[in-house]
FIPAMAR-265156 format. One record per residue: x negated, y, z negated of N, C-alpha, C, O in turn; residue in one letter. Coordinates in pm, whole numbers, plus 50000, padded with zeros to 5 digits. Layout:
<recs>
<rec <X Y Z> <X Y Z> <X Y Z> <X Y Z> A>,
...
</recs>
This chain:
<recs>
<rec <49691 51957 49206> <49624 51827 49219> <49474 51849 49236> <49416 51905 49328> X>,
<rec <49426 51795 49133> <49283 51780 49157> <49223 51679 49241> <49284 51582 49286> X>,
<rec <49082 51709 49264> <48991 51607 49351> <48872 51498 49243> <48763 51529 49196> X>,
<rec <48913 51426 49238> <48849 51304 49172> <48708 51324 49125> <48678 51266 49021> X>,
<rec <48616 51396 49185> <48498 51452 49187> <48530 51516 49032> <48489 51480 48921> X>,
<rec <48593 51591 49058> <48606 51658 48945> <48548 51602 48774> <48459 51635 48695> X>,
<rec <48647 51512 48777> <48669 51422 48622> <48575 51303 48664> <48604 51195 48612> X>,
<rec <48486 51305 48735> <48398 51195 48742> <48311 51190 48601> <48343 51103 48520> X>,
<rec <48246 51243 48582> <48153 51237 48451> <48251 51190 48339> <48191 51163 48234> X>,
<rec <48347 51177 48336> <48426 51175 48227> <48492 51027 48256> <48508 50953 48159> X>,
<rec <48528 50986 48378> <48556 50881 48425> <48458 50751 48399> <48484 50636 48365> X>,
<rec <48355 50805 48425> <48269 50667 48483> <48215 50628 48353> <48141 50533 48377> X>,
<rec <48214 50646 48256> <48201 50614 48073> <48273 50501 48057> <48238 50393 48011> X>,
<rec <48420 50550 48117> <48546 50512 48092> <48568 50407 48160> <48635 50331 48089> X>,
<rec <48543 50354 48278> <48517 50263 48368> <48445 50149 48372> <48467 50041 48427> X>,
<rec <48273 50229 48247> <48204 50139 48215> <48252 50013 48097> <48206 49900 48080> X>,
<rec <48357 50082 48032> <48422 50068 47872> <48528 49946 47900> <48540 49841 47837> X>,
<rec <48596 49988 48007> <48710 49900 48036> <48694 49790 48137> <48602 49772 48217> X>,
<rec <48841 49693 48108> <48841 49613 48280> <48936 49715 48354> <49029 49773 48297> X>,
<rec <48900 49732 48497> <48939 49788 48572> <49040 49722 48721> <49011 49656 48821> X>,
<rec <49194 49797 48658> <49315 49691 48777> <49318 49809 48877> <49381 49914 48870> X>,
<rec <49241 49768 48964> <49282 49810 49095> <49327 49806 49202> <49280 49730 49286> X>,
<rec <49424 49882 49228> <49547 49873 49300> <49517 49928 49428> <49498 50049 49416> X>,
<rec <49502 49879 49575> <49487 49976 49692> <49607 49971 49753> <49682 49873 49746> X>,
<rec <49634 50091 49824> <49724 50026 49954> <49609 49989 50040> <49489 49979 50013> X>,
<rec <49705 49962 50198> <49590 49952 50308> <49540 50088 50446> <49448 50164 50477> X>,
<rec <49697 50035 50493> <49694 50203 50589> <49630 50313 50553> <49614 50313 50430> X>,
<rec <49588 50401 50601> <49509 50537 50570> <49472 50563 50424> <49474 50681 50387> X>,
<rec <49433 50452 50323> <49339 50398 50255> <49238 50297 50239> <49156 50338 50157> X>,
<rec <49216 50215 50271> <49110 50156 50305> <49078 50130 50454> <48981 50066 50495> X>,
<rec <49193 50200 50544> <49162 50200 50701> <49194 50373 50720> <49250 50441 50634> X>,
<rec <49149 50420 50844> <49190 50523 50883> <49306 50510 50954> <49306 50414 51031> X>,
<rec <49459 50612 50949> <49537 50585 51033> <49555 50587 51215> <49551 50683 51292> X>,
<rec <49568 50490 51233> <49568 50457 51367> <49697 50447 51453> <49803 50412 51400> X>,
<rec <49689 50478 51594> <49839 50465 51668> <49916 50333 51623> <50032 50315 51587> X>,
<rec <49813 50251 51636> <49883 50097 51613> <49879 50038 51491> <49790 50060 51409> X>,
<rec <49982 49957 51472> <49943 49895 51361> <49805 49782 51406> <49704 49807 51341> X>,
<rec <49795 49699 51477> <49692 49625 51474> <49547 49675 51514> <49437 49620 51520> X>,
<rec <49594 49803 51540> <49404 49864 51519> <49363 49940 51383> <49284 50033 51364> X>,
<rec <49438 49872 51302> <49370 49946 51119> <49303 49821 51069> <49342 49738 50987> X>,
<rec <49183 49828 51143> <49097 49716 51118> <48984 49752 50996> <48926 49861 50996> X>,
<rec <48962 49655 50899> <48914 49726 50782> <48741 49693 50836> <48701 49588 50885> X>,
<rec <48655 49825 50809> <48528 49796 50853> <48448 49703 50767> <48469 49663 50653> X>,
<rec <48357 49680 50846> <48248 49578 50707> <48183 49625 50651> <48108 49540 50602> X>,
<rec <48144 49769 50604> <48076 49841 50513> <48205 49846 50395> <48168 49830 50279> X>,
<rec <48362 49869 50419> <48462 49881 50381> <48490 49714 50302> <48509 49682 50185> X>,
<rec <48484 49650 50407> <48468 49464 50332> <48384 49458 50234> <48411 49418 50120> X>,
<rec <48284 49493 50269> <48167 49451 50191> <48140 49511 50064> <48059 49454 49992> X>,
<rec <48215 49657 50007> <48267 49676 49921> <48353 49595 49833> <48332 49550 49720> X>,
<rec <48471 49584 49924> <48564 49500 49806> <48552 49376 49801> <48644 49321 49740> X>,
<rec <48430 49270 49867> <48370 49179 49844> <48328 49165 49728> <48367 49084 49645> X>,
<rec <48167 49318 49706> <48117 49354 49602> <48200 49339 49437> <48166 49283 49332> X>,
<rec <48350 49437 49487> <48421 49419 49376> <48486 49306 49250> <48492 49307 49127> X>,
<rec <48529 49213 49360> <48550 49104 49323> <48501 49020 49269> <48565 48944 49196> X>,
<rec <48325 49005 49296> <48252 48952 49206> <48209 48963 49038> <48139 48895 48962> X>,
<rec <48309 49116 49025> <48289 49179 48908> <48383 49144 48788> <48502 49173 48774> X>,
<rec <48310 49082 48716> <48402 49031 48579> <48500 49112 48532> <48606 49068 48486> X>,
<rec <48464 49263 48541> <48548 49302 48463> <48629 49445 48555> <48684 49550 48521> X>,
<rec <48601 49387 48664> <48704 49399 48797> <48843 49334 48842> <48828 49229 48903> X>,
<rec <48971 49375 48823> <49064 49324 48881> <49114 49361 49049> <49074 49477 49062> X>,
<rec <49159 49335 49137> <49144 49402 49258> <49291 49321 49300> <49334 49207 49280> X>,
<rec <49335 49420 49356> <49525 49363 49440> <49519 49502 49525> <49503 49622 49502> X>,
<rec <49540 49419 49633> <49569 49544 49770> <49710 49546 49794> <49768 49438 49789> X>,
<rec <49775 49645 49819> <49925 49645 49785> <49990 49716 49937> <49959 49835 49938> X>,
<rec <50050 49688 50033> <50095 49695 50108> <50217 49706 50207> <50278 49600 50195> X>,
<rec <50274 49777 50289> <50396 49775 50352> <50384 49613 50439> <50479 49557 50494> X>,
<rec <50302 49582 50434> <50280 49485 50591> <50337 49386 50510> <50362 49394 50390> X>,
<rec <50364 49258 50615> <50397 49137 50539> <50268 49094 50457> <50171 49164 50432> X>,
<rec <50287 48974 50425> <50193 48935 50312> <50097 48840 50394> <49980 48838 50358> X>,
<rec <50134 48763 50499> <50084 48680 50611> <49987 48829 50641> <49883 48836 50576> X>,
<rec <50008 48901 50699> <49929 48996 50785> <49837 49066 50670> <49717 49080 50694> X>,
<rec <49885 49104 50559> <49782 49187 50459> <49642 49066 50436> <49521 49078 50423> X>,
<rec <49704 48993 50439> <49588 48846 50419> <49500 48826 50528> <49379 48816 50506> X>,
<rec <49543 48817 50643> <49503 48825 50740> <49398 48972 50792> <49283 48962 50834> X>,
<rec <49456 49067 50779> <49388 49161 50821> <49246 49214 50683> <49147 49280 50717> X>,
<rec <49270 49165 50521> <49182 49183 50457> <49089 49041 50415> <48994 49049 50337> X>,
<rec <49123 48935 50467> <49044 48820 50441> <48939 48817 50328> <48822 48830 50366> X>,
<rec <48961 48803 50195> <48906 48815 50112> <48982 48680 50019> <49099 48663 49982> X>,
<rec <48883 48617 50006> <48971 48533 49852> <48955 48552 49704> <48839 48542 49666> X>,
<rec <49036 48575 49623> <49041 48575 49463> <49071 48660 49429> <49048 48677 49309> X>,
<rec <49159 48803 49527> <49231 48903 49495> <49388 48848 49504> <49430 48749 49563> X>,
<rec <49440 48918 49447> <49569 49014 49499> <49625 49051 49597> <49590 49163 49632> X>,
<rec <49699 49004 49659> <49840 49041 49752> <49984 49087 49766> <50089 49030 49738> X>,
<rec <49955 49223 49823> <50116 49275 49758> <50164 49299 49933> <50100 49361 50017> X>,
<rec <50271 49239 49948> <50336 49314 50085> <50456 49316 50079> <50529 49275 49989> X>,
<rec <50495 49388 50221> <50629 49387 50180> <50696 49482 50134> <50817 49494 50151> X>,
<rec <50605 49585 50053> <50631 49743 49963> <50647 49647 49822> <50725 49702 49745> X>,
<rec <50612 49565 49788> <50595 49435 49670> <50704 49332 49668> <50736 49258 49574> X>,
<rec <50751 49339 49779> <50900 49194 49778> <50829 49066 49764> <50892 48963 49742> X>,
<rec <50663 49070 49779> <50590 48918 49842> <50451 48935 49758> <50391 49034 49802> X>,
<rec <50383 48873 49655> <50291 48900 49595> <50183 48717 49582> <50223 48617 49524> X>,
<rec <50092 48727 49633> <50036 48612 49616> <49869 48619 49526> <49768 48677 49566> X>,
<rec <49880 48562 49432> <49754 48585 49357> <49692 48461 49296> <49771 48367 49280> X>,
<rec <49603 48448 49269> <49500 48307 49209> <49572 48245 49045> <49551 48270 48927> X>,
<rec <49660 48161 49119> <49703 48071 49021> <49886 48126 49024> <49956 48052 48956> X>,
<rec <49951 48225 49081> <50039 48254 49096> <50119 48303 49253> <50054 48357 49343> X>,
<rec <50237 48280 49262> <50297 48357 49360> <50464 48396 49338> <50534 48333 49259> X>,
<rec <50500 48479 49398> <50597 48603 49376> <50668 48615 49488> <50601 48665 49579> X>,
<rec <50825 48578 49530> <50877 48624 49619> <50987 48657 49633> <51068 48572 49670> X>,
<rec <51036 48820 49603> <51177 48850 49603> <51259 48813 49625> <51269 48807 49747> X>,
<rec <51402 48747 49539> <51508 48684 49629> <51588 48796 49674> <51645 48883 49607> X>,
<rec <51581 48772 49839> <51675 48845 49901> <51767 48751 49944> <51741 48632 49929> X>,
<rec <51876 48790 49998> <52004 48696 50043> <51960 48675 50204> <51890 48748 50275> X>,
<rec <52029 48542 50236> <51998 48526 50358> <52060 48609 50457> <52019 48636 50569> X>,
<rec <52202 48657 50379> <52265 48770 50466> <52179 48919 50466> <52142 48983 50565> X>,
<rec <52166 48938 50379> <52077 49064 50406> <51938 49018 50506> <51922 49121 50571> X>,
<rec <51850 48938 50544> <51755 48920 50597> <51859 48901 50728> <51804 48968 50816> X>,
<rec <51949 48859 50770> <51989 48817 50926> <52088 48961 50948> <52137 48983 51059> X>,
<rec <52115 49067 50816> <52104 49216 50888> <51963 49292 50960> <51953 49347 51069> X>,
<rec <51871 49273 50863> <51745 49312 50910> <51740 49259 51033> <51713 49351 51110> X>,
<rec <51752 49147 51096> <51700 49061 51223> <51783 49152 51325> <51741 49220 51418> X>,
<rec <51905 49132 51283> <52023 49214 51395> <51968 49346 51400> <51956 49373 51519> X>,
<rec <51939 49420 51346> <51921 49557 51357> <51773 49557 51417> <51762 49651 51496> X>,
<rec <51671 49492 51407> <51555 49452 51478> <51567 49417 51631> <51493 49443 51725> X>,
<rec <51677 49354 51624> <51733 49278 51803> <51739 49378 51857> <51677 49415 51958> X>,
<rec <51829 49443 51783> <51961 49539 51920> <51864 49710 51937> <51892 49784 52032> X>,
<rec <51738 49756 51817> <51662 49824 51855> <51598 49763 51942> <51611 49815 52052> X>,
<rec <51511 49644 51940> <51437 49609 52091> <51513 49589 52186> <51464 49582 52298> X>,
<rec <51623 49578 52173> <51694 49566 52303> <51706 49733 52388> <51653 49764 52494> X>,
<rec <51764 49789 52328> <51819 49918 52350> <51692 50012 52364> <51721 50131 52374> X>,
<rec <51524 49976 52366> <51424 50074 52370> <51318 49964 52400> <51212 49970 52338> X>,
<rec <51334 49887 52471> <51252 49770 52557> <51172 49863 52647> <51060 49822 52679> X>,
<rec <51205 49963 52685> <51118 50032 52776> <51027 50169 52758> <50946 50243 52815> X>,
<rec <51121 50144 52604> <51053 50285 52560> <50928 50271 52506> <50904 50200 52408> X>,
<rec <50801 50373 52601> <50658 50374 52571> <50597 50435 52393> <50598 50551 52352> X>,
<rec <50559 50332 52334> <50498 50377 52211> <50607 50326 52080> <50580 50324 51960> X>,
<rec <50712 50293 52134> <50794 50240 51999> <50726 50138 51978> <50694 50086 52085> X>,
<rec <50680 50073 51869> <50672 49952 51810> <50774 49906 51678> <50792 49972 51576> X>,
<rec <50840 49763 51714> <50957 49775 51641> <50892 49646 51531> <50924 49543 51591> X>,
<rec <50847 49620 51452> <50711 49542 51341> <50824 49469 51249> <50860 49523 51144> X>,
<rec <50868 49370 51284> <50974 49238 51197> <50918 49183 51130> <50858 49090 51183> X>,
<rec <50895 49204 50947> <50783 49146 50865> <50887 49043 50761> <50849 49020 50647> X>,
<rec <51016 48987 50812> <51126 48916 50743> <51158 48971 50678> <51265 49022 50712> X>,
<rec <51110 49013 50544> <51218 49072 50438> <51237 49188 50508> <51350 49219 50544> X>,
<rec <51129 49264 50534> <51177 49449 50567> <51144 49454 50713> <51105 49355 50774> X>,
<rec <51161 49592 50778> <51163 49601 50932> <51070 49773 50957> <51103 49887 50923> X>,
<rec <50989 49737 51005> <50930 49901 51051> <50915 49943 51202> <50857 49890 51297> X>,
<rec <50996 50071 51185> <51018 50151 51372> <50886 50265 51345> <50895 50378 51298> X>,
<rec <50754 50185 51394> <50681 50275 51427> <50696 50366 51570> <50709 50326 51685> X>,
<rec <50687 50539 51505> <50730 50593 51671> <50578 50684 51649> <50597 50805 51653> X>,
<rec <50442 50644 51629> <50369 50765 51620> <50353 50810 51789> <50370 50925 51830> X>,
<rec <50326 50727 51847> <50341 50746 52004> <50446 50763 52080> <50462 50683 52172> X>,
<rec <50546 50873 52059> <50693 50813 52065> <50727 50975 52160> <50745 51083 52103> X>,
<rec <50729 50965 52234> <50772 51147 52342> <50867 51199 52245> <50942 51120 52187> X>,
<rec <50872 51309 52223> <50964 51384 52148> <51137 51372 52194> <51236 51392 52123> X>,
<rec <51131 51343 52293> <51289 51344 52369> <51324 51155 52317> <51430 51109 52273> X>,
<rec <51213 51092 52339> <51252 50946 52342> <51290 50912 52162> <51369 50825 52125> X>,
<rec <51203 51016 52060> <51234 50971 51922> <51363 51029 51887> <51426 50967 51802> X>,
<rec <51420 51140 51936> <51550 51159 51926> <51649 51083 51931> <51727 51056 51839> X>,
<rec <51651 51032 52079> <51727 50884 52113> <51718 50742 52076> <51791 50647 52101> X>,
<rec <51597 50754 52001> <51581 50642 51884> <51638 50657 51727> <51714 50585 51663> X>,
<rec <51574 50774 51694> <51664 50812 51539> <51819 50813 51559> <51901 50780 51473> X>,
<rec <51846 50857 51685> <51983 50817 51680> <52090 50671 51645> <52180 50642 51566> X>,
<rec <51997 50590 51787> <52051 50428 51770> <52030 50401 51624> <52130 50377 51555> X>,
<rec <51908 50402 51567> <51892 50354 51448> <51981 50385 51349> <52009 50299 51265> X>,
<rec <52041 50522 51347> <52158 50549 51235> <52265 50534 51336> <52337 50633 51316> X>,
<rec <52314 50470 51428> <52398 50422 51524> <52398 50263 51446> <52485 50224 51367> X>,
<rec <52295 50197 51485> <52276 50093 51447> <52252 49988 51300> <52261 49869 51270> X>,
<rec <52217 50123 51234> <52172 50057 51111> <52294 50127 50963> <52313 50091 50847> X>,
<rec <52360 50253 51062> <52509 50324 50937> <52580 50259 50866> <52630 50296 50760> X>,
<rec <52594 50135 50931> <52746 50092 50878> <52645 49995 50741> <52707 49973 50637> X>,
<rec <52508 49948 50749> <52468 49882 50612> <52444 49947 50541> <52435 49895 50430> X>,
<rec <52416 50106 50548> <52343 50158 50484> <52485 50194 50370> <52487 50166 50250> X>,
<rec <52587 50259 50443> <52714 50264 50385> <52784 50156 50331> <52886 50188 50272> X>,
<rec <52755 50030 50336> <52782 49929 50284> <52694 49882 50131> <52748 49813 50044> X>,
<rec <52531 49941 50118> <52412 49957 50023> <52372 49820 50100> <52378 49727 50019> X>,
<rec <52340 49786 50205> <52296 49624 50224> <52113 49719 50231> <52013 49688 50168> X>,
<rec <52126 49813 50312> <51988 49830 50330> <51945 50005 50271> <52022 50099 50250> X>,
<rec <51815 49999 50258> <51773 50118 50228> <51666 50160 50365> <51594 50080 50426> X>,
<rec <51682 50326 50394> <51559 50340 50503> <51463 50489 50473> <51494 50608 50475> X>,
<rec <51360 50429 50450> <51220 50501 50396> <51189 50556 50505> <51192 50493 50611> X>,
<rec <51151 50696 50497> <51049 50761 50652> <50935 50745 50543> <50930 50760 50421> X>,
<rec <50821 50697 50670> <50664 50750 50599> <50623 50780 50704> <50697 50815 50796> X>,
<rec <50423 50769 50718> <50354 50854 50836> <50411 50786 50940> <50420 50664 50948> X>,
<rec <50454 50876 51029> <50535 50802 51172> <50608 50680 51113> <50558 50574 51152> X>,
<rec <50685 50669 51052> <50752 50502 51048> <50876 50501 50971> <50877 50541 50854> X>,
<rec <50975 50460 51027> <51106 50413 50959> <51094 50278 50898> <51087 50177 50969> X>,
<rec <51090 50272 50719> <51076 50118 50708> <51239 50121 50625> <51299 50200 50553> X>,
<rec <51276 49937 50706> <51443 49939 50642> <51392 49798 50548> <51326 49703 50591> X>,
<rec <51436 49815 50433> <51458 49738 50309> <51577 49674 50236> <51674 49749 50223> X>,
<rec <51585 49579 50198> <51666 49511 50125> <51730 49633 50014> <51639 49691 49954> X>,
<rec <51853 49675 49981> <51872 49743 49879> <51861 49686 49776> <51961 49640 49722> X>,
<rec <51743 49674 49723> <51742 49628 49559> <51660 49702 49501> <51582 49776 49563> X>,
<rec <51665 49694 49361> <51603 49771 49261> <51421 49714 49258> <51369 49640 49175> X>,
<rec <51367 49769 49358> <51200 49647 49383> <51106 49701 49522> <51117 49690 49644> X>,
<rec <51008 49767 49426> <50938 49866 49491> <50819 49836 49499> <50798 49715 49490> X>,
<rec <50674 49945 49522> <50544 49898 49499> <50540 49897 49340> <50485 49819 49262> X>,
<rec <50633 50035 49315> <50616 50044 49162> <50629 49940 49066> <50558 49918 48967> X>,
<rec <50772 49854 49128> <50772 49767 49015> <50687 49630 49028> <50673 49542 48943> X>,
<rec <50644 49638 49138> <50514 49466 49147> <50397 49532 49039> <50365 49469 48938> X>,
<rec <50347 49645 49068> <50238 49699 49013> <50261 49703 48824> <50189 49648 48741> X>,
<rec <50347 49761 48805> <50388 49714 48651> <50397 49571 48577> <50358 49541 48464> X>,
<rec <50484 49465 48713> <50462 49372 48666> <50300 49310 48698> <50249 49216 48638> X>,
<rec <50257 49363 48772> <50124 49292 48727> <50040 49366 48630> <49920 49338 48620> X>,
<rec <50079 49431 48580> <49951 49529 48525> <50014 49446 48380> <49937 49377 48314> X>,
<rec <50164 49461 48337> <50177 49345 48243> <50102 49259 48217> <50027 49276 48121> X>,
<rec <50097 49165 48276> <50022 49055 48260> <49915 49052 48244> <49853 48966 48183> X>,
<rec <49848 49209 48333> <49689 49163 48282> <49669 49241 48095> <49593 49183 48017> X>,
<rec <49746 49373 48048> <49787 49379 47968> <49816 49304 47829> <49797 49348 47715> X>,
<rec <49857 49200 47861> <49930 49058 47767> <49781 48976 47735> <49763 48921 47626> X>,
<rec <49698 48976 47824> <49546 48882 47840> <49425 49000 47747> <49344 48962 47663> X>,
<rec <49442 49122 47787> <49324 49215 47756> <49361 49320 47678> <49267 49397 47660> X>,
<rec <49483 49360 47612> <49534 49393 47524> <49542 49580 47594> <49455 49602 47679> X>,
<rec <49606 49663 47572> <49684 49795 47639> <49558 49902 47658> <49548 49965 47764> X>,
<rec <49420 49926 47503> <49349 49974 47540> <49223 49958 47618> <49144 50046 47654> X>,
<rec <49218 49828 47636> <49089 49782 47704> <49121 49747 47873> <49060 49675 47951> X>,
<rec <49267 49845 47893> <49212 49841 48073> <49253 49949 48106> <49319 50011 48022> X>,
<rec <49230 50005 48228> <49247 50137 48325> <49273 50058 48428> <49204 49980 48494> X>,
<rec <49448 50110 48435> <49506 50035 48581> <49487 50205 48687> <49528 50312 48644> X>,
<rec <49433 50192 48795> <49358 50280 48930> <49482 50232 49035> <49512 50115 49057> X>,
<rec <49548 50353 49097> <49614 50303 49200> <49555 50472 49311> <49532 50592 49294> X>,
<rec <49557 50365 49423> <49529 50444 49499> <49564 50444 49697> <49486 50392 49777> X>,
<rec <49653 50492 49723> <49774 50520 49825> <49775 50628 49883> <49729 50714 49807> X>,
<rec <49814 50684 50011> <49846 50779 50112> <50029 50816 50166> <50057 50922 50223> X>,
<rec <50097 50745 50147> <50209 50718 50223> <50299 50752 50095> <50270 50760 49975> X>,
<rec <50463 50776 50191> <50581 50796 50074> <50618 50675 49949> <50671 50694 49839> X>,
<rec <50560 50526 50019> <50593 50440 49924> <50494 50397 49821> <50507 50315 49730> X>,
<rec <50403 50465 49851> <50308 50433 49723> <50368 50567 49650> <50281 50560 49564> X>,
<rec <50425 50655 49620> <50496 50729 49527> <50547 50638 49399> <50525 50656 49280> X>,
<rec <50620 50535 49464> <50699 50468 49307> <50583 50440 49251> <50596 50467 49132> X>,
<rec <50467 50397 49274> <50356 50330 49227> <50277 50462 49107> <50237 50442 48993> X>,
<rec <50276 50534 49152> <50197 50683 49144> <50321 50709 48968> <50297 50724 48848> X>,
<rec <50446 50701 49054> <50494 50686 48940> <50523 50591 48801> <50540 50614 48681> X>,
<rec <50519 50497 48871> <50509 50407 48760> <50371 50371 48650> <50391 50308 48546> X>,
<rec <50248 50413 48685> <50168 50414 48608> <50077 50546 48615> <49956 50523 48624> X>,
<rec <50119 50694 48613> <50071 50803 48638> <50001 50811 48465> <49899 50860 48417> X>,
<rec <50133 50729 48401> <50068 50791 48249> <49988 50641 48208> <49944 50631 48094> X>,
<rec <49978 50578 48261> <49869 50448 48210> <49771 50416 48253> <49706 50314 48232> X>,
<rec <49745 50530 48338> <49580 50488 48427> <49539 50605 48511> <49534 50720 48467> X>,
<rec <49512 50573 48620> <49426 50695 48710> <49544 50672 48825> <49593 50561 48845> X>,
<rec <49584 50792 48898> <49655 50751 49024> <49611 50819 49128> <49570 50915 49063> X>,
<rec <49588 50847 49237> <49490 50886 49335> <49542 50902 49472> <49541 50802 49544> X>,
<rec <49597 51039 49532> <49688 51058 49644> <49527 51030 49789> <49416 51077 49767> X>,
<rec <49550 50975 49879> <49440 51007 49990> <49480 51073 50112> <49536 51019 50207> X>,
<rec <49438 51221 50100> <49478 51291 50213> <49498 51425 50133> <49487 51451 50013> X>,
<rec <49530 51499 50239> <49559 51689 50158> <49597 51717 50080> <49717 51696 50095> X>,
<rec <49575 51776 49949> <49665 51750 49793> <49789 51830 49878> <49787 51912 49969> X>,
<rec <49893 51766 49803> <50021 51830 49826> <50116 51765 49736> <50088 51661 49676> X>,
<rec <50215 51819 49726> <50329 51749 49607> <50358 51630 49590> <50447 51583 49661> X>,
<rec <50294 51549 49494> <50272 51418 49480> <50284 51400 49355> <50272 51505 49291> X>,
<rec <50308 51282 49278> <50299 51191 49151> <50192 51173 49111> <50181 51154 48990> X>,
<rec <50078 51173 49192> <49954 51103 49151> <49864 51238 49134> <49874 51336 49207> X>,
<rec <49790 51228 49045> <49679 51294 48935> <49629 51373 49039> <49661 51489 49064> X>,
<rec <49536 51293 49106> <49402 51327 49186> <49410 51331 49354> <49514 51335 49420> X>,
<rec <49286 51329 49401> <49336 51325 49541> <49207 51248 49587> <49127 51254 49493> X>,
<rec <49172 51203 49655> <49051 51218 49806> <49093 51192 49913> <49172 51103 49948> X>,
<rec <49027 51292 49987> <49060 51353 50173> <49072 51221 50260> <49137 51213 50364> X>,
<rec <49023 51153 50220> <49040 51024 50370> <48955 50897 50311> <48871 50904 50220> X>,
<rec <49003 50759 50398> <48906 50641 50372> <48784 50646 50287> <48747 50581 50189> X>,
<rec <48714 50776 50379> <48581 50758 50360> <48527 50759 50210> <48444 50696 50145> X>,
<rec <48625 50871 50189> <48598 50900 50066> <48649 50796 49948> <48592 50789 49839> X>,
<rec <48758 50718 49982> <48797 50608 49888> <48680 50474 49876> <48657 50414 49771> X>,
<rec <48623 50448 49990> <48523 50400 49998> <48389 50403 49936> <48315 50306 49921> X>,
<rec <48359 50565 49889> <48249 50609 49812> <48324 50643 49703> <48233 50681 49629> X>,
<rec <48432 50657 49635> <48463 50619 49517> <48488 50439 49468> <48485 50401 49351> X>,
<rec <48501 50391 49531> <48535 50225 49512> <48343 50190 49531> <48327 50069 49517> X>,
<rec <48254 50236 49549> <48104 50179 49569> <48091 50266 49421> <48043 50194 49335> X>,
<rec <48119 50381 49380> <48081 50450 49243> <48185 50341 49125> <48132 50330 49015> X>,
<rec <48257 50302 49134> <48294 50179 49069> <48220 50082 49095> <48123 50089 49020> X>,
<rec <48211 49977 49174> <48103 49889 49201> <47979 49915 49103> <47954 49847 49004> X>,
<rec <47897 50036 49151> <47812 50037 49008> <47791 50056 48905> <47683 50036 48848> X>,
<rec <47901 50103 48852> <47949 50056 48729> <47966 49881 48613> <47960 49838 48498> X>,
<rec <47988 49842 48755> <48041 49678 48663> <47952 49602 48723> <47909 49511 48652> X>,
<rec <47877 49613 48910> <47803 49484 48920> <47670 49554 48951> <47600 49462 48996> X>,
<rec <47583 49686 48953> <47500 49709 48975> <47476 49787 49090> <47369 49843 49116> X>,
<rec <47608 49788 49180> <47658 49848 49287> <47604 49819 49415> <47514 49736 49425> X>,
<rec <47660 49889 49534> <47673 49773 49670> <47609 49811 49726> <47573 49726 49808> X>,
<rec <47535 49952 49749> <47355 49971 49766> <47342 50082 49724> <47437 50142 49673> X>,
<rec <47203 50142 49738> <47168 50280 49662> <47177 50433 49733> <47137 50533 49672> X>,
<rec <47225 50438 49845> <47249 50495 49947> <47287 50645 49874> <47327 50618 49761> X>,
<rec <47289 50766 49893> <47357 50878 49802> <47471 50915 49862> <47478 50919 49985> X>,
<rec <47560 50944 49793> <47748 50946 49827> <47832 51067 49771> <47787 51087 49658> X>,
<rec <47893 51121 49787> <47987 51233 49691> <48125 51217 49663> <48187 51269 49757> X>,
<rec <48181 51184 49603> <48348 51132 49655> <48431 51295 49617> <48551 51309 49638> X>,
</recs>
């Protein structure tokens, strides 16, 4: 896996040439990862970027996310993008919206298995148990080593008999158990279907769909358009789907401002290296 730096000269031609669909996650891409979920607060040098972006004609922008779609909105407050949450069960965009049918029985498994973990670890320091309706996440990054034992346990205590039934699927990523609806409906496949559409409007060679993610579930994504665009791991190259890499936020940040000046003149003149 290479580092993005690399194929820059070769990129930014290419960038200038095309419209550009860009795909973020949020967690430890456009935020640094944090104990909590509600302290991955996106900075305003970080805003003020994908502010920048948006103004750009020949800029597309969708932030793509585990969180619900209420909270991805909330925590990126931006209007005239893209909303993916959910891992893509929930997609809200300008002039459209998108929302997986799940069964009501499968959502009132998720709830039960949400209950009887807060019940059964009400006291336990650092679990956070994050109920986003369709899917469910057991953050343990703060979690004593003796206490996550006795949690991974309940949870395949608690959650075996759906999993053996296919009602649910359960993803590990950084610190986090996320449980999902078993259906065939990933980041990968929101991201295809939107890249469709913009596709159908601007025809196959005149865009470069950019995805760019840290976590196990941006993988389907990585996969699903590795051969139709740029895909971009953030964090230590290591065995991944996606092309390229950069080390942290920061650096996604000074690659997303080296886009910026490309299409609107860019978001100041400051010198950067990605």
């Amino acid at each position: 896996m290479k580092h993005v730096s690399g194929i820059w000269e070769r990129l930014k031609d290419e960038i200038r040439r095309k419209v550009i669909f860009l795909f973020l996650d949020y967690d430890g891409t456009l935020t640094p990862i944090v104990n909590t979920p509600e302290d991955a607060k996106l900075s305003v040098s970080a805003k003020k970027v994908l502010r920048g972006l948006t103004g750009a004609s020949c800029v597309k922008l969708a932030v793509v996310s585990g969180r619900s779609l209420y909270d991805i909105k909330r925590l990126v407050g931006l209007k005239g993008i893209i909303y993916v949450g959910n891992h893509g069960l929930e997609i809200d965009a300008p002039g459209f919206k998108f929302i997986s049918p799940v069964s009501p029985r499968i959502k009132a498994v998720i709830r039960n298995i949400s209950s009887e973990l807060k019940n059964r670890f009400s006291s336990t320091n650092g679990l956070i148990t994050e109920d986003k309706g369709l899917t469910l996440s057991i953050h343990y990054r703060r979690v004593a080593r003796s206490d996550f034992i006795k949690m991974r346990t309940a949870l395949q205590e608690t959650a075996g008999s759906y999993l053996a039934e296919k009602k649910i699927r359960i993803n590990k990523g950084k610190k986090v158990f996320e449980i999902k609806p078993s259906i065939e409906w990933n980041k990968g496949h929101a991201v295809l279907w939107l890249l469709k559409k913009m596709l159908a409007r601007h025809g196959e060679k005149s865009v470069l769909p950019i995805y760019i993610g840290d976590d196990v579930t941006d993988e389907d994504a990585f996969r699903a358009i590795k051969n139709k665009g740029l895909t971009v791991f953030v964090g230590k190259p290591k065995k991944s789907q996606a092309q390229y890499y950069l080390k942290d936020h920061k650096e996604v940040q000074n690659f997303l401002e080296r886009i910026a000046e490309g299409h609107t003149g860019g978001i100041n003149k400051s010198k950067r290296t990605i």
